[in-house]
ZAMARSE-163101 format. One record per residue (C-alpha): residue number from 0; residue in one letter; x, y, z. Coordinates in pm, whole numbers, plus 50000, padded with zeros to 5 digits. Each point is the difference from the previous one (the first is absolute). Layout:
BEGIN
+------+------+-------+-------+-------+
: tipa : tiza :    c1 :    c2 :    c3 :
+------+------+-------+-------+-------+
:  NUM :    a :     X :     Y :     Z :
...
+------+------+-------+-------+-------+
//
This chain:
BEGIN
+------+------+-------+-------+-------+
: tipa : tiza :    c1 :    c2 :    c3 :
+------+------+-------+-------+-------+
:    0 :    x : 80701 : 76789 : 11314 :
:    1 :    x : 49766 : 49781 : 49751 :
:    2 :    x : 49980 : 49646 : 50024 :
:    3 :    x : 50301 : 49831 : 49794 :
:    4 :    x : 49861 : 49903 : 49659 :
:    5 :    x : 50354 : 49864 : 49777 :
:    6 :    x : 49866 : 50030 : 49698 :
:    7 :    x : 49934 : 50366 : 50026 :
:    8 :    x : 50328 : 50022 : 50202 :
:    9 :    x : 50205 : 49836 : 49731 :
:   10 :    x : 49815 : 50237 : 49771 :
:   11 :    x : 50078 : 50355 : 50172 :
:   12 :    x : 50352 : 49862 : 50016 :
:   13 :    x : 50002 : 50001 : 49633 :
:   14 :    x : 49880 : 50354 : 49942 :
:   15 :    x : 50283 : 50152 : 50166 :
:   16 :    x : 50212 : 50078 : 49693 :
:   17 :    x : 50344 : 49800 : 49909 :
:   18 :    x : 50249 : 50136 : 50231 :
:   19 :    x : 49861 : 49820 : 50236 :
:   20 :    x : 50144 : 49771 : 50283 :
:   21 :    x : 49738 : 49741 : 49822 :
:   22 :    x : 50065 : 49960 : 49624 :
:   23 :    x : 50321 : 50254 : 49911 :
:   24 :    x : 50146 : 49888 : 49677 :
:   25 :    x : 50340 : 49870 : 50036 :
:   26 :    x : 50062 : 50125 : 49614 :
:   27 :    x : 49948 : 50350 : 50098 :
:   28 :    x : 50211 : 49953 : 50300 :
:   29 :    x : 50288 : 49914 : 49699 :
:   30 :    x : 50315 : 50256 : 50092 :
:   31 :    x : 50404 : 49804 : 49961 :
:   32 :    x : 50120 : 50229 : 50293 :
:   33 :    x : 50218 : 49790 : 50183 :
:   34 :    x : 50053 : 50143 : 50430 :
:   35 :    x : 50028 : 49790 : 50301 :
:   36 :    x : 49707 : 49972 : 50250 :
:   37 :    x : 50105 : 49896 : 50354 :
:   38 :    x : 49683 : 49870 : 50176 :
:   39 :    x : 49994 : 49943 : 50362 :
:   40 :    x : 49770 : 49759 : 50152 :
:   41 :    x : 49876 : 49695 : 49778 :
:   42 :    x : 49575 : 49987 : 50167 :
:   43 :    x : 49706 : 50056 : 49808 :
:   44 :    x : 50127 : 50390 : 49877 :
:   45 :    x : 50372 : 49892 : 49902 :
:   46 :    x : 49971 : 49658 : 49849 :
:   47 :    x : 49698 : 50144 : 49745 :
:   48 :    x : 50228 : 50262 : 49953 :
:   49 :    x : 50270 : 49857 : 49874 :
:   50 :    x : 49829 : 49710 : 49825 :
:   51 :    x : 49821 : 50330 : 49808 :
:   52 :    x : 50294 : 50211 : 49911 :
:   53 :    x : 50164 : 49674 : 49856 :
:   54 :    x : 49681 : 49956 : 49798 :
:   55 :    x : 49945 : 50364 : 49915 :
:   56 :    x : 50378 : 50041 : 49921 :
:   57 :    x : 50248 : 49738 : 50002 :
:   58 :    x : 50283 : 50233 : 49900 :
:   59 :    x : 49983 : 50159 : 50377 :
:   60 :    x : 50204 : 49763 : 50237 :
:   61 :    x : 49788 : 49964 : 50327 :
:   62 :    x : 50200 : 49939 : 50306 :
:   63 :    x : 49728 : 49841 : 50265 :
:   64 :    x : 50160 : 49954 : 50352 :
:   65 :    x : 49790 : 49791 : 50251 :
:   66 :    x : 50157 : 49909 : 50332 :
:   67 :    x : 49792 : 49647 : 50021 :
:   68 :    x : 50028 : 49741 : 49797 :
:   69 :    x : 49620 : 49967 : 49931 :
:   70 :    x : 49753 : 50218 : 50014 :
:   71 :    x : 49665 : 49896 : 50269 :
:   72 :    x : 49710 : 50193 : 49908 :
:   73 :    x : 49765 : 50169 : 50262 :
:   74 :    x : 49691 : 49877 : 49802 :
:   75 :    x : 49866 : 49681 : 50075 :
:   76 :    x : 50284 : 50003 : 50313 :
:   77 :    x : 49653 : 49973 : 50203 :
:   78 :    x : 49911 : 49667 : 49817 :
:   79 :    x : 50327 : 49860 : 50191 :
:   80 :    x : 49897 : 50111 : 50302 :
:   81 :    x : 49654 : 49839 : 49961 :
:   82 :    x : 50172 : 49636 : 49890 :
:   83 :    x : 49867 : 50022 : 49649 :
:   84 :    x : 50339 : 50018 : 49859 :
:   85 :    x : 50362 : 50023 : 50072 :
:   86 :    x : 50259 : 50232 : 50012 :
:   87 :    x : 50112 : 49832 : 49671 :
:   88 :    x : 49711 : 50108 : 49784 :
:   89 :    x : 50094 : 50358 : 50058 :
:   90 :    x : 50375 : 49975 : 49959 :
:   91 :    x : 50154 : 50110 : 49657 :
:   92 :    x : 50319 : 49987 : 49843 :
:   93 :    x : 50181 : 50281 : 49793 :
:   94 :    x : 50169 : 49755 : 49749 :
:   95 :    x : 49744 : 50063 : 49699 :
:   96 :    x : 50067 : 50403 : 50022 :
:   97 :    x : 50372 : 49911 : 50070 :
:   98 :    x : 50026 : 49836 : 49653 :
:   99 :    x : 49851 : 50296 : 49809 :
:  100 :    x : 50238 : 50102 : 49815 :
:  101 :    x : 49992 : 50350 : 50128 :
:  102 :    x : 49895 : 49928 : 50343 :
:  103 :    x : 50324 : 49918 : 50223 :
:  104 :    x : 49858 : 49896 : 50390 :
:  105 :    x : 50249 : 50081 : 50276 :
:  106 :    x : 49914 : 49804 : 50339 :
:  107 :    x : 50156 : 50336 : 50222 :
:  108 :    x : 49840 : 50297 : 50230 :
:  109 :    x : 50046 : 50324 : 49907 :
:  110 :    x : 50146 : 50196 : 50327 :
:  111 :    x : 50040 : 50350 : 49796 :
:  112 :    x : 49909 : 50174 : 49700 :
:  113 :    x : 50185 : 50351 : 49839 :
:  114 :    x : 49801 : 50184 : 49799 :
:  115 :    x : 50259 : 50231 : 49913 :
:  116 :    x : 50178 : 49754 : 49815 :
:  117 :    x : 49746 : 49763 : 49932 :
:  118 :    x : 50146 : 49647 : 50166 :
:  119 :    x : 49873 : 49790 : 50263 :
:  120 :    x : 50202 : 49829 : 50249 :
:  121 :    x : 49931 : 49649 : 50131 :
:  122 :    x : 50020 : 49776 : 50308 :
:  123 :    x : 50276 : 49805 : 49824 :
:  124 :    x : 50215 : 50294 : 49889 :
:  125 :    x : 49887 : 50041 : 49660 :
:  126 :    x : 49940 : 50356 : 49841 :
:  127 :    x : 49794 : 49977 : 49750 :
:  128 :    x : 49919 : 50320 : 49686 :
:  129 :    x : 49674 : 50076 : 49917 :
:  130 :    x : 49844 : 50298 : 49727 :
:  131 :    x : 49655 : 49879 : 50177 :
:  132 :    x : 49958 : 49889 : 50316 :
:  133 :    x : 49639 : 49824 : 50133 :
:  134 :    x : 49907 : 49916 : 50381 :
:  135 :    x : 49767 : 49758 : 50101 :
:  136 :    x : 50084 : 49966 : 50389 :
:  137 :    x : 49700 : 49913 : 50127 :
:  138 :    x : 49889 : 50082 : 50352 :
:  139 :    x : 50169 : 50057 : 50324 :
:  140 :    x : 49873 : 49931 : 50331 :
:  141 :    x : 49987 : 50311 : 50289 :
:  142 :    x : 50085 : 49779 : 50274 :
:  143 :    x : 49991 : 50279 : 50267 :
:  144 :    x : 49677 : 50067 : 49919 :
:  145 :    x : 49842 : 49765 : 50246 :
:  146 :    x : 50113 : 49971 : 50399 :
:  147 :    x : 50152 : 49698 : 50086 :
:  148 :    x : 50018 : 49874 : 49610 :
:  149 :    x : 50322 : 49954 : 49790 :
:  150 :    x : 50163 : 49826 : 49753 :
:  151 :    x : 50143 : 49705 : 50232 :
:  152 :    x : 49673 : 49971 : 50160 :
:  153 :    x : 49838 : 49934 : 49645 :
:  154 :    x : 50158 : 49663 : 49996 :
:  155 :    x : 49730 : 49933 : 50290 :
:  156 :    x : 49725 : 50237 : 49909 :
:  157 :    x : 50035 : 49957 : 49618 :
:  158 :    x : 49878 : 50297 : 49764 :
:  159 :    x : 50041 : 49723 : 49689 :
:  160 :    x : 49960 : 50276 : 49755 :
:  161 :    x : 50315 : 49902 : 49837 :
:  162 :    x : 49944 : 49653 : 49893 :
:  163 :    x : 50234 : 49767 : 50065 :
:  164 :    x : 50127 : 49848 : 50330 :
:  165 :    x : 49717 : 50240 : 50174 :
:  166 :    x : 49720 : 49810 : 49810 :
:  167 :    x : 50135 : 49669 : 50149 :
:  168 :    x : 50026 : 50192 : 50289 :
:  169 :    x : 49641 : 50046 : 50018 :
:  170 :    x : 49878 : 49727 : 49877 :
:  171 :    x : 50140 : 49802 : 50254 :
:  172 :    x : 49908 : 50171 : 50335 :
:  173 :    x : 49597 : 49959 : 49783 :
:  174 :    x : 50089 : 49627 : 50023 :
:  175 :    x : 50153 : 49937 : 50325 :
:  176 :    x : 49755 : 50258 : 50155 :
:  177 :    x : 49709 : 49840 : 50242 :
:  178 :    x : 49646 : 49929 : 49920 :
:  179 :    x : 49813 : 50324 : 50143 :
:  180 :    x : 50354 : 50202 : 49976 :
:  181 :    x : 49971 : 50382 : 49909 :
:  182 :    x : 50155 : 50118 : 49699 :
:  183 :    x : 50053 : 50397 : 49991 :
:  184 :    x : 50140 : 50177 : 49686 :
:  185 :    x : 50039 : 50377 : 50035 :
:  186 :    x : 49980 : 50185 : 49626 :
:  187 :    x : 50171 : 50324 : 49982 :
:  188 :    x : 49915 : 50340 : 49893 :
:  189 :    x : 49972 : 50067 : 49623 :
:  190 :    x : 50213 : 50056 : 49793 :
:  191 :    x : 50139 : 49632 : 50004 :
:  192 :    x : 50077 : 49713 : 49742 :
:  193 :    x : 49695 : 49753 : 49912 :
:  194 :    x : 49712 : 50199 : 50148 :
:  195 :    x : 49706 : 49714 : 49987 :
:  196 :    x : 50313 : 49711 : 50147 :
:  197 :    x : 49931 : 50030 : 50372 :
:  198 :    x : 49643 : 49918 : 49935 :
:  199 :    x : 50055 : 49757 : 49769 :
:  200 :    x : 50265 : 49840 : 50219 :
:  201 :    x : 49719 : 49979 : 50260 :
:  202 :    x : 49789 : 49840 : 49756 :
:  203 :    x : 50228 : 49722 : 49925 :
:  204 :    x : 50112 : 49971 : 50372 :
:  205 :    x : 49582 : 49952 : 50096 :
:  206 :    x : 49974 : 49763 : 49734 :
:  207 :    x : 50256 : 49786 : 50150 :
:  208 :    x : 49870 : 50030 : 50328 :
:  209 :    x : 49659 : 49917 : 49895 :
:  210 :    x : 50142 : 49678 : 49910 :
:  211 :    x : 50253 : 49938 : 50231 :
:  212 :    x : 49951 : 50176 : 50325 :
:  213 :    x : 49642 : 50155 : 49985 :
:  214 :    x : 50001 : 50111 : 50351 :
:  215 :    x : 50273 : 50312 : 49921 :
:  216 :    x : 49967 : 50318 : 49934 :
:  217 :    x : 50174 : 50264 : 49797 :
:  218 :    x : 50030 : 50394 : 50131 :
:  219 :    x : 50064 : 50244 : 49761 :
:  220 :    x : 50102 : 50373 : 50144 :
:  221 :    x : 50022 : 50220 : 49745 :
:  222 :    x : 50175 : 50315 : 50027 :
:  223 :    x : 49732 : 50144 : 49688 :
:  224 :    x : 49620 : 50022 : 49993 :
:  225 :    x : 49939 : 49835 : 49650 :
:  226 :    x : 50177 : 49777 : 49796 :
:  227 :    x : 49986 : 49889 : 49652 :
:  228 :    x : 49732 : 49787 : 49848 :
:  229 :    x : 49848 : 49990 : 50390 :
:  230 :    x : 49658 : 49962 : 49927 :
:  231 :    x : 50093 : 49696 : 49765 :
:  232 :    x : 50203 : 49898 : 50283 :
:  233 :    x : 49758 : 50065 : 50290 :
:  234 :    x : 49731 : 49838 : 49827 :
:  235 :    x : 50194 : 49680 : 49880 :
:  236 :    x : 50133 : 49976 : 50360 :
:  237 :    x : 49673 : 49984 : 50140 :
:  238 :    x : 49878 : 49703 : 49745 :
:  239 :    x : 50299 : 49777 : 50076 :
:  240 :    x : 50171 : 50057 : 50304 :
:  241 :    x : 49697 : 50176 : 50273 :
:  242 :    x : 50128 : 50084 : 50269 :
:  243 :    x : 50362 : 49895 : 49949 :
:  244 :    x : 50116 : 50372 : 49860 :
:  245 :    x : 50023 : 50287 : 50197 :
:  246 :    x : 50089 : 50349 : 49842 :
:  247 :    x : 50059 : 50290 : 50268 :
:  248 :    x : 50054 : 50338 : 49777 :
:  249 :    x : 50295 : 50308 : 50159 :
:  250 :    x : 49709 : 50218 : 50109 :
:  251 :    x : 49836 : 49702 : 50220 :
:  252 :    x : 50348 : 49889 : 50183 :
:  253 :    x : 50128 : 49810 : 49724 :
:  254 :    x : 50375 : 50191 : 49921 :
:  255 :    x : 50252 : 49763 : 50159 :
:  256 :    x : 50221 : 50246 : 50204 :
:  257 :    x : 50198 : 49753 : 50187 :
:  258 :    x : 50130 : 49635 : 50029 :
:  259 :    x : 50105 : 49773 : 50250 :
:  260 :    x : 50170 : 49711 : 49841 :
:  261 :    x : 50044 : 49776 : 50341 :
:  262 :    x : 49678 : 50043 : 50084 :
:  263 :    x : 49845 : 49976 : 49639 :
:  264 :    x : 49807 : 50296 : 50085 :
:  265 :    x : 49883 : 50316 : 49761 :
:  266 :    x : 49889 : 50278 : 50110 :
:  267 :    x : 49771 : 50341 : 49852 :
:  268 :    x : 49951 : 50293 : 50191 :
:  269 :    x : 49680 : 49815 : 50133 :
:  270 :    x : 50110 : 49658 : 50061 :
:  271 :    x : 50205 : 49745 : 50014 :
:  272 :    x : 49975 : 49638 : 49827 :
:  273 :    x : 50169 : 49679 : 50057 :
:  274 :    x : 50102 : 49765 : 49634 :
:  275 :    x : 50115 : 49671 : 49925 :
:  276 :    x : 50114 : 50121 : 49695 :
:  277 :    x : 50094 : 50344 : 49956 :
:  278 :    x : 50038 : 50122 : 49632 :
:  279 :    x : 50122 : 50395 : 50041 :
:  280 :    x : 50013 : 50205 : 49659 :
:  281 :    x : 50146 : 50265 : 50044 :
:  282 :    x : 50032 : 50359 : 49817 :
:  283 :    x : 50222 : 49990 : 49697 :
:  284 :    x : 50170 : 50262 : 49812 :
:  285 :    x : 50238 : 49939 : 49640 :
:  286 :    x : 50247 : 49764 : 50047 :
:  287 :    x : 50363 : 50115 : 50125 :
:  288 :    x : 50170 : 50010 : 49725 :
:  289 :    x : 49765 : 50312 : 49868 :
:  290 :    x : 50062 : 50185 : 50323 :
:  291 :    x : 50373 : 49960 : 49955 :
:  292 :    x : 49977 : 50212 : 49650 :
:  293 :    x : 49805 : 50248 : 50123 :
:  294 :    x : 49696 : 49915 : 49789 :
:  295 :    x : 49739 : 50036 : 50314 :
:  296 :    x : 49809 : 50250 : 50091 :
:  297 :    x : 49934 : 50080 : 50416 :
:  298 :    x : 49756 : 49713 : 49968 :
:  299 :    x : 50206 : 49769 : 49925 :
:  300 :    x : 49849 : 49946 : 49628 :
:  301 :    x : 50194 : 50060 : 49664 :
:  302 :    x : 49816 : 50281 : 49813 :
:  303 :    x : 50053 : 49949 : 49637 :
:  304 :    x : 49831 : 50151 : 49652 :
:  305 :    x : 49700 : 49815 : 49972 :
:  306 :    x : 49965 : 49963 : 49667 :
:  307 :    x : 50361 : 49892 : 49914 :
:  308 :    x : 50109 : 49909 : 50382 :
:  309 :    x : 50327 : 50144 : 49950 :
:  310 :    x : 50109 : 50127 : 50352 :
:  311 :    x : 49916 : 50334 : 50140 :
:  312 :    x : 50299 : 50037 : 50197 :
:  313 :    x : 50283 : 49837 : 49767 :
:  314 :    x : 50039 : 50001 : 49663 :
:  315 :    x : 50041 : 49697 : 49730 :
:  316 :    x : 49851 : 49775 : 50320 :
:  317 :    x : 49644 : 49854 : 49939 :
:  318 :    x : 49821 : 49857 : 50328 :
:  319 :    x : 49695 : 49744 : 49968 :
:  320 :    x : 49774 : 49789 : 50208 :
:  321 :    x : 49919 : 49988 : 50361 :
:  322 :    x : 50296 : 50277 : 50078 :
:  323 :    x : 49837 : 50273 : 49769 :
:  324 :    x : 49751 : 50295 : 50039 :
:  325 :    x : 49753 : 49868 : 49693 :
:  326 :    x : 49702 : 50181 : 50069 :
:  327 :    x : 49680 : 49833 : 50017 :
:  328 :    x : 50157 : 49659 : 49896 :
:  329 :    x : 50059 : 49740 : 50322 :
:  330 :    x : 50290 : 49849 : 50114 :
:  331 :    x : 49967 : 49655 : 49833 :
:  332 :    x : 50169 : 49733 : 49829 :
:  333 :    x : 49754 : 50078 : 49625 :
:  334 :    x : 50064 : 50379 : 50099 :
:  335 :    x : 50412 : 49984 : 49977 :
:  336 :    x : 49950 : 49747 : 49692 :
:  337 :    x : 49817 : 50250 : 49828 :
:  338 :    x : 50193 : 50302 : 50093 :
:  339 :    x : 50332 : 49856 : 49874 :
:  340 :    x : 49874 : 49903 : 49678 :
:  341 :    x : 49895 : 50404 : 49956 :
:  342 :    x : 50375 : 50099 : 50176 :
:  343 :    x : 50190 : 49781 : 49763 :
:  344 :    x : 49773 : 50147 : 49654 :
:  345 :    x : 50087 : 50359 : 50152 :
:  346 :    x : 50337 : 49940 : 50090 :
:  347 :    x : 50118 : 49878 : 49622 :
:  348 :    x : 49801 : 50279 : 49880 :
:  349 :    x : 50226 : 50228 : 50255 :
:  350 :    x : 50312 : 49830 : 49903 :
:  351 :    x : 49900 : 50042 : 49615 :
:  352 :    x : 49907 : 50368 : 50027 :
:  353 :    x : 49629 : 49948 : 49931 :
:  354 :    x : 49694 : 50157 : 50159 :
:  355 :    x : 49855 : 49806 : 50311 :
:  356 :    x : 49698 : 49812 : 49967 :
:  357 :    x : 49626 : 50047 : 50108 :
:  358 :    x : 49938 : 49705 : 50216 :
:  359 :    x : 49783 : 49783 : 50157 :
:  360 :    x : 50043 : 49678 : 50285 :
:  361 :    x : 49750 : 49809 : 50152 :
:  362 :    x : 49992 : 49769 : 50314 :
:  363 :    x : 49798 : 49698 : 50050 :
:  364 :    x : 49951 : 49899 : 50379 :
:  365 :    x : 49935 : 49617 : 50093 :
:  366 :    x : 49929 : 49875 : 50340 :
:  367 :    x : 49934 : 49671 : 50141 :
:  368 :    x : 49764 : 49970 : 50258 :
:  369 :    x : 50037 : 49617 : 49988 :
:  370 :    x : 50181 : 49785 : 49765 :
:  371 :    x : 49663 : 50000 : 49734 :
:  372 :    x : 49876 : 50313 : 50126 :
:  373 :    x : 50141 : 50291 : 49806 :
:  374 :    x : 49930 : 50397 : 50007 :
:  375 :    x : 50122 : 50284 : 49745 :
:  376 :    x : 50035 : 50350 : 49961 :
:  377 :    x : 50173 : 50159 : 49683 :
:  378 :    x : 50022 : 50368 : 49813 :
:  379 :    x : 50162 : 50202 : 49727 :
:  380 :    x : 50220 : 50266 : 50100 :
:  381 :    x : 50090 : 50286 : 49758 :
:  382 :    x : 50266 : 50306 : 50020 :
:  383 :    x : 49866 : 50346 : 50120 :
:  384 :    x : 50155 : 50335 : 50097 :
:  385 :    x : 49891 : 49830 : 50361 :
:  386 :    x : 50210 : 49688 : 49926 :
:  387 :    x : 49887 : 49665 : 49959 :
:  388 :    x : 49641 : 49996 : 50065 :
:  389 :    x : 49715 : 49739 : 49922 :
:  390 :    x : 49791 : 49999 : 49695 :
:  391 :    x : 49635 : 50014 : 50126 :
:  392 :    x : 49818 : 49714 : 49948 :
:  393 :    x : 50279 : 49785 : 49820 :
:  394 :    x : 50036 : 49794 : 50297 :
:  395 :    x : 49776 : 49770 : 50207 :
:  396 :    x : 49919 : 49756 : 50320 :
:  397 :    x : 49872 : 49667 : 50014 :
:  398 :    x : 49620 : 50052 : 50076 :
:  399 :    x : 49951 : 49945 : 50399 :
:  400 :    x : 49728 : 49797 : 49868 :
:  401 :    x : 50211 : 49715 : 49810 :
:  402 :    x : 49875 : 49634 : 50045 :
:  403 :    x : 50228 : 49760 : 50074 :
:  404 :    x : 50079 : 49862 : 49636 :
:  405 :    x : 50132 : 50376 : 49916 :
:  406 :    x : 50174 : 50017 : 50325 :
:  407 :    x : 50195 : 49672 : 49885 :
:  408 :    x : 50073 : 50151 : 49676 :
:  409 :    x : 50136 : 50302 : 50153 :
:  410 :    x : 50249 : 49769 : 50198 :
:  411 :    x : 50117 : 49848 : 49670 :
:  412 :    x : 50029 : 50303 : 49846 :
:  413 :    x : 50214 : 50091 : 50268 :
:  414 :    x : 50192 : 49652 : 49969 :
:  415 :    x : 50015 : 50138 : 49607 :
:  416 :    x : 50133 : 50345 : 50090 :
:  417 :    x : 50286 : 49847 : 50189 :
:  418 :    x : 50122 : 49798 : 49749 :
:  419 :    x : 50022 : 50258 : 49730 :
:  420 :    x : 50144 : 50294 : 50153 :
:  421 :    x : 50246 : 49772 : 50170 :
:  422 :    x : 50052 : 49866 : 49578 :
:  423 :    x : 50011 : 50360 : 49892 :
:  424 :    x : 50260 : 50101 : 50253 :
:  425 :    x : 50265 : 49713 : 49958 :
:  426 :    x : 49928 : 49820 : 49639 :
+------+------+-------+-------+-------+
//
């Protein structure tokens, strides 16, 4: 991939044609059909997805039902972790969707959907109609996946990769953990959510080390041989922290087979290593709720039609974000913005009897390797008859040979980023 150059980015962006995830005109999105959406699951795919169909239609009554009270976003989760913020700053509230007019925000879990006759049923007893129905579950964890490792035991061993108490979590075993302690965090196996955040998690952990306790250490066994952005990674590693990160690939003893939680051991098929903080991640799969309806496949995944994602295996049911099959397009926060602004164009258009649209997404990567040290990746993705698939060279990486004054732009641009898909999901 070519060094990221914005300009040009921002420029390829703009040749992709109108029906785009980019710059679609709301005007030719204008259709009075008036249906009920049910959306399930209010993260970075639902929320965008209703706050679009009320903007692309506000005749369609959207239905969003979101067992927490706030949402607390994956991105910038890490920052907590590494003291530069609180849980606070990524906390957000539904009440500026709930007083759309068409938007109506139910605080409820979903425990079963029909698709025969189109209703959900709810936690709290509710059954509630739908002529559309999206899914935004997010990810599930496969808890059996590793010996000795299960949900109870995550309340020791944290996985944090769904913010909230598991950030604190985290965060404080960091701080109460002893000058020259051992942190290990064990990625899993792709596919999983937020491929670049165990490496930027052990960016933001070294940096507070560095500071605070410069004596640690921090493990990483990885059950893969690459990761993304590594070489940015690897090479920003060795300019800050030397000697502080360790990175152990699956083919050279790294997959974590095996824990012992009294012992605060890991083990690999080679090995075995003692932690003072153990952060285990382990494989994921679509949230429950998706394997409940039958919308999986034997991987655990939901396969859908990439170019409208309307569900393969049930009909009037549209799945997006970290639970879908989208092709070439990762499983990230920007991804499942972008792919629910595209499901909720082709869904009116379904619901209005028009032809689907030709589209296009794009994802935009940030990762902080300390709190004014930023890296990117980002790229175009069009429709083919092989799915979603990038557009070659539409996309781009920061240059591995960035001085420090672009390396602290990048970190504000990632500051930026935050802010405004965070805007675009709940203004």
């Amino acid at each position: 991939m070519k060094p990221f150059n914005r300009r040009e980015f921002i420029k390829s962006v703009g040749l992709l044609g109108a029906f785009s995830s980019l710059g679609y005109s709301i005007q030719s999105l204008a259709s009075s059909v008036q249906a009920n959406v049910v959306i399930v699951g209010g993260g970075f795919g639902g929320a965008t997805c209703a706050n679009y169909l009320h903007k692309y239609n506000p005749n369609i009554n959207v239905t969003l039902i979101e067992q927490n009270a706030n949402f607390v976003t994956c991105p910038f989760s890490n920052t907590v972790i590494g003291g530069f913020n609180n849980l606070d700053f990524i906390t957000h509230g539904y009440s500026a969707l709930n007083k759309k007019s068409s938007i109506k925000v139910v605080q409820d879990r979903v425990t079963s959907i029909d698709p025969d006759n189109k209703f959900v049923k709810t936690l709290a007893g509710k059954k509630i109609p739908y002529d559309r129905l999206v899914i935004s579950p997010g990810i599930s964890f496969i808890w059996d996946a590793i010996e000795g490792y299960n949900e109870t035991l995550s309340d020791k061993l944290p996985h944090a990769w769904r913010p909230g108490k598991q950030t604190q979590l985290l965060r404080q075993q960091l701080v109460d953990m002893k000058n020259g302690g051992t942190v290990i965090i064990a990625p899993p196996g792709n596919p999983f959510r937020c491929p670049p955040g165990p490496y930027e998690r052990a960016s933001l952990m070294a940096e507070y080390l560095k500071k605070h306790k410069p004596k640690s250490k921090i493990l990483i066994l990885d059950a893969k041989d690459k990761f993304s952005k590594q070489p940015l990674f690897q090479n920003a590693w060795d300019e800050l922290y030397p000697d502080m990160i360790e990175w152990t690939p699956g083919s050279q003893g790294g997959n974590v087979i095996r824990v012992d939680a009294k012992k605060m051991t890991v083990s690999t098929e080679d090995d075995t290593y003692k932690g003072d903080v153990i952060n285990i991640i382990p494989p994921q799969r679509a949230g429950d709720i998706a394997a409940k309806a039958n919308l999986v496949n034997d991987k655990g995944w939901c396969p859908v039609d990439q170019k409208t994602f309307a569900s393969k295996m049930q009909q009037h049911i549209y799945v997006i974000g970290d639970a879908c099959i989208a092709g070439k397009m990762p499983k990230s926060g920007y991804a499942a913005n972008s792919q629910a602004k595209v499901c909720a164009m082709q869904l009116i258009a379904d619901l209005d009897g028009r032809p689907t649209f030709e589209p296009s997404w794009i994802n935009t990567c940030y990762s902080l390797i300390a709190e004014d040290y930023g890296i990117s990746v980002a790229m175009v993705y069009r429709y083919s008859d092989k799915g979603i698939v990038g557009v070659k060279g539409a996309g781009g990486v920061s240059p591995p040979e960035a001085d420090n004054k672009l390396r602290k732009q990048e970190a504000e641009y990632a500051k930026g980023w935050y802010q405004s898909i965070t805007k675009d999901m709940f203004s």
